[in-house]
C-alpha positions in Angstrom: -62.0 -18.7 39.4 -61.5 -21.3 36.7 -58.2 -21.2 35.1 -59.1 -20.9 31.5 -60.7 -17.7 32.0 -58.2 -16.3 34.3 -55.6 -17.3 31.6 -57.9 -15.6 29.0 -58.2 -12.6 31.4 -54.6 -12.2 31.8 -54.3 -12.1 28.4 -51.7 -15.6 28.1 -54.2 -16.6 25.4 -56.3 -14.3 23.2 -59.9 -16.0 23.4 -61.1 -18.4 26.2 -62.0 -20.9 24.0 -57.4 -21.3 23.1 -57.2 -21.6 26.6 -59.5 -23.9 27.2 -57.9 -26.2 24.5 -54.6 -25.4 25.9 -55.3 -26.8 29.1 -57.1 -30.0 27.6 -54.1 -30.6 25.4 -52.0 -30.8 28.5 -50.0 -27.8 27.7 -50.8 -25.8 31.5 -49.5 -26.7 34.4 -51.0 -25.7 37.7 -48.6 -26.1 40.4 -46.9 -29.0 38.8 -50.1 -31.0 37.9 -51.4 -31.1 34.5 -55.2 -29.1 35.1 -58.4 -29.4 33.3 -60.2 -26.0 32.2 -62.4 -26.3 35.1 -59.5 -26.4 37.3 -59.8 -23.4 40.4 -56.9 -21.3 40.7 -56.5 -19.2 43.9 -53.7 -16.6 44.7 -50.0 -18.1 45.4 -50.3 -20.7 42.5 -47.2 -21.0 39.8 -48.9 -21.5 36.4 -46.9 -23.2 33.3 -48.1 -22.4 29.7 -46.6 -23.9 26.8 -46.8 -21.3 24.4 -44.2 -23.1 21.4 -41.4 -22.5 21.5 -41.2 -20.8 25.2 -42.5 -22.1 28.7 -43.8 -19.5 30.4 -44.3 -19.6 34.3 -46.4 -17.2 36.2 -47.4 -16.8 39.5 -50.8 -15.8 40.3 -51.3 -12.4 42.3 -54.8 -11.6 41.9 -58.1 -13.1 40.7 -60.2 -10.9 38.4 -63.6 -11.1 37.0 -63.3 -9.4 33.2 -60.5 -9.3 30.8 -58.2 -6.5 31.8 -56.4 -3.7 30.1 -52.8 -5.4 29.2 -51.1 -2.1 31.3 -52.8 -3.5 33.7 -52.0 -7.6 33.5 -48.7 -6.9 35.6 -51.3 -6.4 38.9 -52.7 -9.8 38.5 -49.2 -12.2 37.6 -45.7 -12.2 38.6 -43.6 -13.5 35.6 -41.3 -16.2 36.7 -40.0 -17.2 33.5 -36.5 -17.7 32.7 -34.6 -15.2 30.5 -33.3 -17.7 28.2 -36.9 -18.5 27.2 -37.8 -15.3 25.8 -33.9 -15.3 24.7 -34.9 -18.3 22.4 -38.0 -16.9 21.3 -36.4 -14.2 20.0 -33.7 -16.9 18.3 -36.6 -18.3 16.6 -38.4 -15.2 15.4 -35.0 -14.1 13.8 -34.7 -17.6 12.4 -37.5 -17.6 10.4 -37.3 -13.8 9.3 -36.1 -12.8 6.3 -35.2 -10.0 4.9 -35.0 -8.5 0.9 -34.0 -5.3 -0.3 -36.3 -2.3 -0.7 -38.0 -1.9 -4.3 -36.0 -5.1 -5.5 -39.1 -6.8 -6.6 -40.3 -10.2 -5.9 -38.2 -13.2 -6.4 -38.3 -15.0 -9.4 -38.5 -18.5 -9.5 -34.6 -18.8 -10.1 -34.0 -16.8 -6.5 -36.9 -18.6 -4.7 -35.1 -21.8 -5.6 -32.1 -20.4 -3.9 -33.6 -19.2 -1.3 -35.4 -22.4 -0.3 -32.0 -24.6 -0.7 -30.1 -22.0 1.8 -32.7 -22.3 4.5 -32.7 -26.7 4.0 -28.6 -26.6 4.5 -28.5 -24.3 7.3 -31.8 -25.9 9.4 
């Protein structure tokens, strides 16, 4: 099986097409070596995906012919990735959220201002 459909059938990437750039770009790894999209993958093989801002490696368990169900995905890949990689994903995601209070309004251009000048001193 090629491994930019498996990766699109495991749902790592949401159309087969992102994969297929992905791997082009250089950002999967089969097995330590940078792969084309025509690449096969067979069962036993660690897969890297560079999904910004997390690595994620996966070990292949089974090969499949359709996109599955995602309750199903846990059937087809063993996740090998490190718990500080989702712990920094989660960094991230918090970094970049903000949050206002309920029926305040939108910020005027005065707080906007503010706002902007916070987030340039404390990135």
């Amino acid at each position: 099986m090629r491994i930019d459909k498996w990766l699109w059938c495991v749902r790592l990437y949401k159309t087969r097409t992102l994969a297929a750039d992905a791997c082009s770009a250089g950002k999967v790894s089969l097995n330590n070596v940078s792969t084309k999209p025509s690449k096969e993958v067979s069962i036993g093989d660690i897969v890297v995906v560079n999904q910004n801002p997390i690595h994620r490696t996966v070990k292949v368990i089974g090969l499949l012919n359709n996109r599955i169900p995602a309750k199903d995905v846990p059937k087809y890949y063993e996740d090998l990735t490190p718990q500080e990689e989702y712990d920094k994903q989660e960094m991230m995601r918090m970094m970049y959220y903000e949050r206002r209070d309920a029926h305040t309004g939108r910020p005027t251009k005065r707080d906007r201002r503010d706002i902007e000048r916070f987030k340039e001193n404390n990135w």
